[in-house]
C-alpha positions as CSV (number, residue, x, y, z in Angstrom):
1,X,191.5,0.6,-26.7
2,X,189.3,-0.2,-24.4
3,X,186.3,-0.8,-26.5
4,X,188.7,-3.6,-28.2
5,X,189.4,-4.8,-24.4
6,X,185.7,-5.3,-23.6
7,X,185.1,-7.2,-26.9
8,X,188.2,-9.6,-26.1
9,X,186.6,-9.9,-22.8
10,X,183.2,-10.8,-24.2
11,X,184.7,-13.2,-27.1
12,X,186.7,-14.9,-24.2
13,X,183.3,-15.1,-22.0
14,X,182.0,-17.0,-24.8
15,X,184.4,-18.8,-26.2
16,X,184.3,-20.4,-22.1
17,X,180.6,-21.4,-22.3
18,X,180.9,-23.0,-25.2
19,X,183.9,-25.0,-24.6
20,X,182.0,-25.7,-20.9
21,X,179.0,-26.8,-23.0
22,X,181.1,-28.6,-25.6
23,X,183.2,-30.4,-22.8
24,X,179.8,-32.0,-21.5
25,X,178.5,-32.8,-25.4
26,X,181.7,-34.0,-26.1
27,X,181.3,-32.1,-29.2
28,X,179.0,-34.8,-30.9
29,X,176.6,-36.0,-28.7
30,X,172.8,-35.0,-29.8
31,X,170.8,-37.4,-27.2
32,X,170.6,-36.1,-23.8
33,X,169.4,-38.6,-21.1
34,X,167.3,-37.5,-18.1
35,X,169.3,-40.6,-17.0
36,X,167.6,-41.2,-13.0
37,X,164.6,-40.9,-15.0
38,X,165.1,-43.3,-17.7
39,X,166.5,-46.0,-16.0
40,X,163.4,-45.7,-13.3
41,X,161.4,-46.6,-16.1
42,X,163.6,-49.4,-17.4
43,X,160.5,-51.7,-17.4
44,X,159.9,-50.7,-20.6
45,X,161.9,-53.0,-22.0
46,X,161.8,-56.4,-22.8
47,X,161.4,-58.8,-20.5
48,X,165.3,-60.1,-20.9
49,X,167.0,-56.9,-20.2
50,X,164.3,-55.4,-18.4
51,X,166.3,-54.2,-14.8
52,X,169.4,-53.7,-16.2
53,X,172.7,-52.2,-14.6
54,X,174.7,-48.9,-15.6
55,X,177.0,-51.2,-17.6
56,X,174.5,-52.8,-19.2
57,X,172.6,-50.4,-20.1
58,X,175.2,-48.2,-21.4
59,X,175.7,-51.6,-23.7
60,X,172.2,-51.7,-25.1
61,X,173.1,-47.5,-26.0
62,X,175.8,-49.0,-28.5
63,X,173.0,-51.3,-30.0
64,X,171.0,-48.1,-30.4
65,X,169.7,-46.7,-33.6
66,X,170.9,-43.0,-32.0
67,X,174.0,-44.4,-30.7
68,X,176.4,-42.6,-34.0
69,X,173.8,-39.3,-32.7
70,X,176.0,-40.0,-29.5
71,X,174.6,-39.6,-25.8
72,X,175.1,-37.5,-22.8
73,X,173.9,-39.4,-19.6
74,X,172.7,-36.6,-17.2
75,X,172.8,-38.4,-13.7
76,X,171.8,-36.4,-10.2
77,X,174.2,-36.3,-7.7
78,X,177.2,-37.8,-7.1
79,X,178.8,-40.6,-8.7
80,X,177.0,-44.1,-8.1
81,X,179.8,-47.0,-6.9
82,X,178.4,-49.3,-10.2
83,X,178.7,-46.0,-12.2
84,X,180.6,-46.8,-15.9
85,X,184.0,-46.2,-15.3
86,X,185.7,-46.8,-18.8
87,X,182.9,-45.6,-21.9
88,X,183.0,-46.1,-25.0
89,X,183.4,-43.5,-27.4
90,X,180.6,-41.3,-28.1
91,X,178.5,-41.8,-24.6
92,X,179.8,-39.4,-21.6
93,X,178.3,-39.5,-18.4
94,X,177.9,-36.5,-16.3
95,X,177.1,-36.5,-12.6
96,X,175.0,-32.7,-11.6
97,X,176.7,-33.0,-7.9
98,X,175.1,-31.9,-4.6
99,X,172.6,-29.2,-4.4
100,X,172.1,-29.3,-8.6
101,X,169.7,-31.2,-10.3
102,X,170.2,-33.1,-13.5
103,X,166.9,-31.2,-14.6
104,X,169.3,-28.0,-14.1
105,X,172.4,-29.1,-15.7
106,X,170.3,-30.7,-18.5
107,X,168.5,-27.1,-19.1
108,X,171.8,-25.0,-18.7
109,X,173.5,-27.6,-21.4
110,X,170.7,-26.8,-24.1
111,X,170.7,-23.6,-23.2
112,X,174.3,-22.9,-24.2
113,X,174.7,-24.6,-27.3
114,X,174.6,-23.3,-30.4
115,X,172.6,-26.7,-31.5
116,X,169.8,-26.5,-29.7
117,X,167.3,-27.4,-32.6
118,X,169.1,-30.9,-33.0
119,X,169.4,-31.7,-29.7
120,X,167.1,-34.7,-28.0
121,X,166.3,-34.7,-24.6
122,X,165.0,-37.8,-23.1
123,X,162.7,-37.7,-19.7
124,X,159.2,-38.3,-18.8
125,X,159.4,-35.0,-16.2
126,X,157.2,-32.8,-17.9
127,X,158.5,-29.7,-16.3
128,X,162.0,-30.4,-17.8
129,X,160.3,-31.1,-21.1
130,X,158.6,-27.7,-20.9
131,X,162.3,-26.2,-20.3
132,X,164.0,-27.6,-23.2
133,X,161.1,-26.6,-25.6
134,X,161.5,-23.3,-24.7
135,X,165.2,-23.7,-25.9
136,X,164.0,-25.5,-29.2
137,X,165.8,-28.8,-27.9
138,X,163.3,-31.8,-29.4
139,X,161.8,-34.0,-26.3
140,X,160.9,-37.7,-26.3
141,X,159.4,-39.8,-23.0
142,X,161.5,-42.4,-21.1
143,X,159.3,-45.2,-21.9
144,X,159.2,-44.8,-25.9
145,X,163.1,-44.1,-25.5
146,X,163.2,-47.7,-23.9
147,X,160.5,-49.4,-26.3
148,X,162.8,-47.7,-29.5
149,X,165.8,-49.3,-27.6
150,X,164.1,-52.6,-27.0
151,X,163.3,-53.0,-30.8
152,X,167.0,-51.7,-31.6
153,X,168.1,-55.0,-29.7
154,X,165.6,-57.5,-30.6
155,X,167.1,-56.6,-34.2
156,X,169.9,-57.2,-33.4
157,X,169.1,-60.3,-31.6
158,X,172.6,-59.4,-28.8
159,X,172.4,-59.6,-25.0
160,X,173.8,-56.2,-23.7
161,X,177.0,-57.8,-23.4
162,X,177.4,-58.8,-26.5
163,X,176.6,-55.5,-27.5
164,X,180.6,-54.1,-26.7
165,X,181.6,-57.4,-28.6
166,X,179.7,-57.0,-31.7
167,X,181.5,-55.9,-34.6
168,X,180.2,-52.4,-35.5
169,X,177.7,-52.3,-38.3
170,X,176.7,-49.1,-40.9
């Protein structure tokens, strides 16, 4: 009886990480943003919406070619007072709190899920890249993150607030 007590125990243990882990994937989202890093490097893109604000540039995600890949917006410490508020579905922002990094709760997210492989984590800190390797998580720098979104706009020709009012397209 016990033996079947201490696998119970171990299933629940489990079945806690990867809800924990599935609570800050929202159970689709594939893209993980260093996000302090990426928007430090938000030069990158074009000259009209280089600069832009947490709203806007949670719009120019929606106009993003890994937007149905959904994103996870990994943010260090506490909540910023132009932090998103409402999101739309499919992005989820996470804040790593005081005393955590986002580097941690980034590495501790890939580390627990099942999915590591297809996972995308972008930052330019090459220590955090290393990490995530070693997890089998796929990497990609801040800047060519922001030239791939640039080019994702230009297409389609929106200003990130037109983004949210764009009908949705396949």
């Amino acid at each position: 009886m016990s033996s079947l007590w201490g696998n119970d125990y171990f299933t629940r243990k489990r079945a806690s990480r990867q809800a924990q882990m599935w609570e800050y994937l929202d159970g689709m989202a594939r893209v993980i943003l260093d996000t302090n890093n990426v928007l430090g490097a938000t030069d990158a893109l074009p000259t009209e919406i280089a600069g832009p604000t947490p709203q806007d540039f949670v719009d120019l995600l929606l106009a993003s070619r890994r937007y149905p890949e959904g994103f996870l917006l990994v943010c260090d410490g506490v909540p910023w007072h132009d932090a998103p508020t409402v999101l739309p579905s499919g992005i989820q922002i996470t804040f790593s709190g005081h005393g955590v990094t986002a580097d941690d709760v980034i590495a501790r997210v890939v580390s627990q899920s099942s999915i590591s492989r297809q996972l995308l984590v972008v930052t330019t800190d090459q220590g955090l890249q290393k990490r995530v390797k070693r997890l089998k998580a796929s990497t990609m720098d801040s800047e060519i993150f922001l030239n791939e979104l640039g080019r994702d706009w230009q297409k389609r020709g929106l200003t990130p607030h037109q983004a949210e009012e764009a009908p949705e397209q396949d």
